[in-house]
C-alpha positions as CSV (number, residue, x, y, z in Angstrom):
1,X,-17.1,-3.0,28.7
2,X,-20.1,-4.3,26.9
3,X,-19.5,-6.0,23.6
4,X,-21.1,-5.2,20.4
5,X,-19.7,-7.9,18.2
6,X,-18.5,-11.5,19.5
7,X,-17.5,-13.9,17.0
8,X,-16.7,-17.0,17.9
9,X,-14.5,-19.8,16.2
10,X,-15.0,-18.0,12.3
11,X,-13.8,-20.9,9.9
12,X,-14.1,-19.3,6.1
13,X,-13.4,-21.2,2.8
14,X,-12.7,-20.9,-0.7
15,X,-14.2,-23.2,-3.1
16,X,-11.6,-24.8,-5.6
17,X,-11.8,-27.6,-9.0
18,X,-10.9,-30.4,-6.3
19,X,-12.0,-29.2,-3.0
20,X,-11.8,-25.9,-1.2
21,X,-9.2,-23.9,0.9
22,X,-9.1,-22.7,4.4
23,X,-8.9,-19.1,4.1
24,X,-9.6,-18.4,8.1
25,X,-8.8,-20.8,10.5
26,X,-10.7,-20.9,14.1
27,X,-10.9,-17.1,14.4
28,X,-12.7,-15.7,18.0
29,X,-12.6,-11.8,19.0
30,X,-14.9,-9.3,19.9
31,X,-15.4,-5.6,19.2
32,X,-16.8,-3.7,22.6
33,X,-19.0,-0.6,22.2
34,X,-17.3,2.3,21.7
35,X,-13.6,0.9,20.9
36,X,-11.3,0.9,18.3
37,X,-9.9,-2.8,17.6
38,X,-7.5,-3.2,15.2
39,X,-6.6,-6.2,12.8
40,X,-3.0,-6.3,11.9
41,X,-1.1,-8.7,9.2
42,X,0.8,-8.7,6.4
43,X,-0.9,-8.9,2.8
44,X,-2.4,-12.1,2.6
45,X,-2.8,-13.1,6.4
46,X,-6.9,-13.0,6.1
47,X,-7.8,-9.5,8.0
48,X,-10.3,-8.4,4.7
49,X,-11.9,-12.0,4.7
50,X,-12.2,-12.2,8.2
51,X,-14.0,-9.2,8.0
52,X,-16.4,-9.5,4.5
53,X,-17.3,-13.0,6.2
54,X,-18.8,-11.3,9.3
55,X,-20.4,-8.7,7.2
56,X,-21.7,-11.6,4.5
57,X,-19.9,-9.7,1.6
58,X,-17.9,-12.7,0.3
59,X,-18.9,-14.8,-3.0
60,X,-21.8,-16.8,-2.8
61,X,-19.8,-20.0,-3.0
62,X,-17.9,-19.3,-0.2
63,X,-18.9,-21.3,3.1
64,X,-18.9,-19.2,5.9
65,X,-19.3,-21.2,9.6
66,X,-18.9,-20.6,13.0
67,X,-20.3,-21.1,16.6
68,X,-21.8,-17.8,15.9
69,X,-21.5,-14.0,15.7
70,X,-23.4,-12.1,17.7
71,X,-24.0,-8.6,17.0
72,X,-25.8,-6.9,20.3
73,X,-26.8,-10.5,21.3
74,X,-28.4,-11.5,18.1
75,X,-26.5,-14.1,16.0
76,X,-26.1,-12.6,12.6
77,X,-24.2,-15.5,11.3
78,X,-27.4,-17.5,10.3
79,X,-29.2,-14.0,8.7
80,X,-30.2,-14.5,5.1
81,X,-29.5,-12.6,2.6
82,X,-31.8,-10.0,2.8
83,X,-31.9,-10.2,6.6
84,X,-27.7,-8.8,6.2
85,X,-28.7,-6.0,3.3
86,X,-31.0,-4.4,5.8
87,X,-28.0,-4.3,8.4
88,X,-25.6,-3.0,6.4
89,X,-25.1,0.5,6.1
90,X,-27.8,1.2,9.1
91,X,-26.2,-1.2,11.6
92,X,-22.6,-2.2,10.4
93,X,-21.2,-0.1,7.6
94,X,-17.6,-0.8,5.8
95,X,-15.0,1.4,4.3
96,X,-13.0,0.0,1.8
97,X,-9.9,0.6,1.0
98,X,-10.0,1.9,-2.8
99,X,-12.7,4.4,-2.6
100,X,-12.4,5.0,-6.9
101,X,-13.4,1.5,-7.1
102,X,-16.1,1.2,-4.5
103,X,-18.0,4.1,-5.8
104,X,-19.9,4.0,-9.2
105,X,-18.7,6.1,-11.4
106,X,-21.3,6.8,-13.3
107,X,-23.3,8.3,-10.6
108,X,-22.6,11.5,-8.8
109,X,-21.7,11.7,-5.3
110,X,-25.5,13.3,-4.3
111,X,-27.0,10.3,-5.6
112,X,-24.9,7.9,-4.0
113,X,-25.2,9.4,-0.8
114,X,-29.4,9.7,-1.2
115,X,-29.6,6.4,-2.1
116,X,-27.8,4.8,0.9
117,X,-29.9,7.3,3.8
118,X,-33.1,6.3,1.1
119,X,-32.6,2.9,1.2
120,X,-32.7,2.9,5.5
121,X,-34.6,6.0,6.5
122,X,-36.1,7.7,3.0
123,X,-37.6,11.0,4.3
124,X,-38.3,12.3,1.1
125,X,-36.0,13.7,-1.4
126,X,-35.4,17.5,0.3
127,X,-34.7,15.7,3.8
128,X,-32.6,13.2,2.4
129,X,-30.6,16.0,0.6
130,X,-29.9,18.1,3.8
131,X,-29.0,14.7,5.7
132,X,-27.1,14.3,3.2
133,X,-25.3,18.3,3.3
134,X,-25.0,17.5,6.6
135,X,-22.8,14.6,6.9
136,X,-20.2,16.0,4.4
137,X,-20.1,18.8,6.8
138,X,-19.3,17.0,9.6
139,X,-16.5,14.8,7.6
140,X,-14.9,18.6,6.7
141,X,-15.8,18.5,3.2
142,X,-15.8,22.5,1.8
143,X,-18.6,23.1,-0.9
144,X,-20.8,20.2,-0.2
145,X,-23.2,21.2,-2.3
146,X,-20.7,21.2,-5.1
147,X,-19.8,17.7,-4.2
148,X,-23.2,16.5,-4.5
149,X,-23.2,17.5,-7.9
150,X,-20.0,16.0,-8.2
151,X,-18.9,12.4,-10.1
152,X,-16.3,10.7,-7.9
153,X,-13.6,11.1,-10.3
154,X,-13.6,14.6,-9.9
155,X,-12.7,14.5,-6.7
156,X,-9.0,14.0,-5.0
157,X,-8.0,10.7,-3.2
158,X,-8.7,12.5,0.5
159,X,-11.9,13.9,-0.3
160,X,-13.0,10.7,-1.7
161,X,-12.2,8.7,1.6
162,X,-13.9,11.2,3.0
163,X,-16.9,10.7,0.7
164,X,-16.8,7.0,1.7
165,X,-16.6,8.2,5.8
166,X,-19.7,9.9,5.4
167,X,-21.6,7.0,3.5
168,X,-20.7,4.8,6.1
169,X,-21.5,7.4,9.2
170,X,-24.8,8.6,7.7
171,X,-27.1,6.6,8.7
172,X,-25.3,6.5,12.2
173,X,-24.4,2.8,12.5
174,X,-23.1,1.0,15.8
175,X,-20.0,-0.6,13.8
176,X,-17.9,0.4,11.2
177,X,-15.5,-1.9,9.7
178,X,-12.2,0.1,7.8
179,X,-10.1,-1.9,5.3
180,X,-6.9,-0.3,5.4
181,X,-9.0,3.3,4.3
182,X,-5.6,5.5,4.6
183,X,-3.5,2.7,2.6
184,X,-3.2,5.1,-0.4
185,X,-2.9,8.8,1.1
186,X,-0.3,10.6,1.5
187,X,1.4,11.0,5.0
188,X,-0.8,14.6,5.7
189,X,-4.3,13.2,3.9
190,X,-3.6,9.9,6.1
191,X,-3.6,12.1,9.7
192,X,-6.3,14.4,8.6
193,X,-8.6,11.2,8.2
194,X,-7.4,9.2,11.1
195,X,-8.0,12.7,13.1
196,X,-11.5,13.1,11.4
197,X,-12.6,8.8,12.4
198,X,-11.0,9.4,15.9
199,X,-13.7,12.9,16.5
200,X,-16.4,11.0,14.8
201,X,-15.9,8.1,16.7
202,X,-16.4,10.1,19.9
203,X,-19.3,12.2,18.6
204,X,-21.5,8.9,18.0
205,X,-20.3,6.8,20.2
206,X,-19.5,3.9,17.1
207,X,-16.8,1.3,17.2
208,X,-14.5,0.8,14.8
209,X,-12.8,-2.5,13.3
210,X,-9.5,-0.9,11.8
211,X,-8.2,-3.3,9.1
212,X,-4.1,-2.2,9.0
213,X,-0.8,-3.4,8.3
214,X,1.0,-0.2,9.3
215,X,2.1,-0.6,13.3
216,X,2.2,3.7,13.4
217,X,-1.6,4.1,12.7
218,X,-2.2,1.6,15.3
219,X,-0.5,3.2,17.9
220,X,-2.0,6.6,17.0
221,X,-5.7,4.9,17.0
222,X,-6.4,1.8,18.6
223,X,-7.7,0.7,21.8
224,X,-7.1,-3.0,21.1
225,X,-5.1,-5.2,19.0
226,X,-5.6,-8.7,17.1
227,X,-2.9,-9.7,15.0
228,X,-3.5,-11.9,12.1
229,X,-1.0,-14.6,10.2
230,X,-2.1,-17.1,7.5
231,X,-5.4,-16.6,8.7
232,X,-5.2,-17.2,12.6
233,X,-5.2,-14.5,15.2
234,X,-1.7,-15.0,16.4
235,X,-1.8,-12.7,19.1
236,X,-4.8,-10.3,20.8
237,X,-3.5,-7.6,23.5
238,X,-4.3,-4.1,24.3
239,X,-2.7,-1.4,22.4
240,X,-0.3,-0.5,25.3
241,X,0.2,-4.2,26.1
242,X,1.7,-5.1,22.5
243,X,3.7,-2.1,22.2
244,X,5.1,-2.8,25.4
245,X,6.0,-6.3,25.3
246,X,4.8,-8.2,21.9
247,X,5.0,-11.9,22.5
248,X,4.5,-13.9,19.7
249,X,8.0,-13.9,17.1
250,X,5.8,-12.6,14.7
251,X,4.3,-9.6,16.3
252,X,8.2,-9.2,17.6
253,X,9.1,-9.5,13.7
254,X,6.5,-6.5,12.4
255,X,7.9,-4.1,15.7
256,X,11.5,-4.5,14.5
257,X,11.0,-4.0,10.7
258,X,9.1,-0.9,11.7
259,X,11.1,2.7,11.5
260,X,11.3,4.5,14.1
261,X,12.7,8.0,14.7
262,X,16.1,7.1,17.2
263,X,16.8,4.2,14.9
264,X,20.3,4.3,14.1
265,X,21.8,4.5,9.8
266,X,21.9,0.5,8.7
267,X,19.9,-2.2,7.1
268,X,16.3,-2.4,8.3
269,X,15.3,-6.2,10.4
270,X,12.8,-8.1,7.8
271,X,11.2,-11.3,8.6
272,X,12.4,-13.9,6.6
273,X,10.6,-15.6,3.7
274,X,7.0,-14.9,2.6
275,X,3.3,-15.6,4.0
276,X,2.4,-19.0,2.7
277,X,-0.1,-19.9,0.0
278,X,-3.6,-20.6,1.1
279,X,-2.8,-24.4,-0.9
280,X,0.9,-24.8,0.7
281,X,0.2,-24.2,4.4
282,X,3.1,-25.6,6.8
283,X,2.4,-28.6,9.1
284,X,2.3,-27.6,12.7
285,X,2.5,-23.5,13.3
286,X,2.0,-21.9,10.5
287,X,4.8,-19.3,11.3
288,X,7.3,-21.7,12.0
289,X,9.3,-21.5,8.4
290,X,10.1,-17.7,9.5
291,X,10.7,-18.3,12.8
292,X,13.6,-17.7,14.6
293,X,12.6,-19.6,17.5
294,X,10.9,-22.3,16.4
295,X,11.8,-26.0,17.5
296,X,10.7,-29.5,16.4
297,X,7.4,-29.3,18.3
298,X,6.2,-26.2,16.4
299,X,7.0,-28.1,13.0
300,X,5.1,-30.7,13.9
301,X,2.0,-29.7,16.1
302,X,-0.1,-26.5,15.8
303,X,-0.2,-24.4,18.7
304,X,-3.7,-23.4,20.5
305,X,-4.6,-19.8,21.5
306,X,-3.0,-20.0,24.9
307,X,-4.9,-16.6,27.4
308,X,-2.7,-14.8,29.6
309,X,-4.4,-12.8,31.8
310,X,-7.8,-11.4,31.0
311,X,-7.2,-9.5,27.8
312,X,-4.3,-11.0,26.3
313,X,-3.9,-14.3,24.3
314,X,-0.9,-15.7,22.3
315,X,-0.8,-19.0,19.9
316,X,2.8,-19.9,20.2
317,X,4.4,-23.3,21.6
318,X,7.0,-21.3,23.4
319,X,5.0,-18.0,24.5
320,X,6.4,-18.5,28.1
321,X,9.7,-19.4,26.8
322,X,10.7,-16.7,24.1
323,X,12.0,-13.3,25.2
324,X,10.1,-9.9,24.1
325,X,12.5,-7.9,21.7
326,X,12.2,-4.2,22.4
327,X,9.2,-2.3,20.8
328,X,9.5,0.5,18.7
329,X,9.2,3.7,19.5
């Protein structure tokens, strides 16, 4: 498959009084056209800053570097300011994952909508307004005009995720990044959008970079995985692949803490302990405090991304060595 996005060795950092803190650590994926990769981690493992540092939507002060990202061949790390405000929303758009606090509230949802089509494609202010009917159509909104009219905190949760899918779809980009966009619907809201990003996906062809911690919504959407922890991709395998057999303990941690339907009555598997502090990060592999496995070797040295076989890669000391524990589901 051809690859939209390639980003290659992402190292992000946050500037503190007495120096600064490594907030991604040596990060390489790619998103191909057309697919559906999703980033999975606990809170705090660096999927949103992996992905508002390839975007450019991170403070100022940040430092952002890498051997580049290359969006359809062009490398996007080095754009300016302006260069990355053109992109987004035509090229890459993002859904975040508050929609109440990502749109203005003083505005109504028309004007929001008009402004992003105006700002890549302005038509005029009739063409604009049917473009803009028309996307809140196809995300299933009833009464669209009513919605135009509306201010976003008239609206329920669902319909404004939905609001947020259309900004991001309208001006028919080639990526879309989504920051954990179901994180606060209910179970029935939650598979009525995934359903609605799965048909639109299809209809224009655009790739999505599906920010997550929940292992269901992978399974039900993703063609690809990366999983994040303490901001290194731990493990990178297709969906089918990690369900099957994960392979790093902490990818074998999140599959047994997850529910599943045959499970029988008892205390639910946890992984022990906590994700560690950007300023408190463990010599040698950073999971090694939680893991179960782990041996003097991954306490003292830090483990490279180790590939096996063309679409699978695992950073673990003892990936050969440590038995897959059976998948969910």
């Amino acid at each position: 498959m051809d690859k939209l996005l390639q980003v290659e060795h992402l190292n992000t950092y946050f500037p503190i009084h007495d120096g600064r803190l490594h907030a991604v650590c040596d990060v390489s994926f790619h998103v191909n056209k057309g697919e559906l990769l999703a980033i999975v981690g606990e809170s705090g493992c660096g999927k949103s800053v992996t992905a508002l540092s390839v975007i450019g939507l991170l403070p100022h002060r940040c430092k952002v570097e890498s051997e580049g990202i290359f969006f359809e061949g062009s490398d996007i790390g080095g754009y300016s300011h302006s260069q990355m405000r053109r992109m987004r929303g035509k090229e890459i758009s993002m859904i975040f994952q508050e929609p109440l606090t990502s749109l203005n509230p003083l505005f109504t949802i028309g004007f929001q909508l008009m402004e992003t089509i105006r700002l890549h494609d302005d038509s005029g202010r009739e063409k604009n307004r049917e473009k803009a009917l028309e996307i809140l159509r196809k995300v299933e909104i009833a009464r669209p005009e009513a919605i135009l009219r509306s201010f976003p905190n008239e609206l329920s949760g669902g319909m404004r995720q939905r609001v947020m899918i259309a900004i991001a779809l309208v001006n028919h980009p080639k990526l879309i990044i989504a920051d954990e966009p179901t994180t606060a619907l209910d179970v029935t809201i939650q598979a009525q959008i995934l359903a609605l990003m799965k048909h639109l996906m299809a209809e224009y062809r655009t790739s999505i970079m599906f920010i997550t911690h929940d292992l269901g919504v992978v399974a039900e959407v993703a063609d690809r995985v990366l999983v994040m922890y303490a901001g290194q991709v731990v493990e990178e395998a297709t969906v089918e692949e990690l369900f099957r057999e994960p392979m790093h303990p902490y990818t074998q941690g999140l599959m047994n803490s997850t529910i599943r339907i045959d499970q029988e009555e008892g205390m639910l598997p946890t992984i022990d302990g906590v994700v560690p502090t950007l300023a408190e990060m463990p010599d040698g592999c950073r999971f090694h405090p939680r893991c179960p496995h782990a041996k003097a070797l991954c306490r003292s040295e830090s483990p490279d991304v180790r590939s096996l076989g063309a679409r699978r890669r695992v950073r673990c000391h003892m990936c050969g060595g440590v038995a897959a524990l059976p998948a969910p589901g």
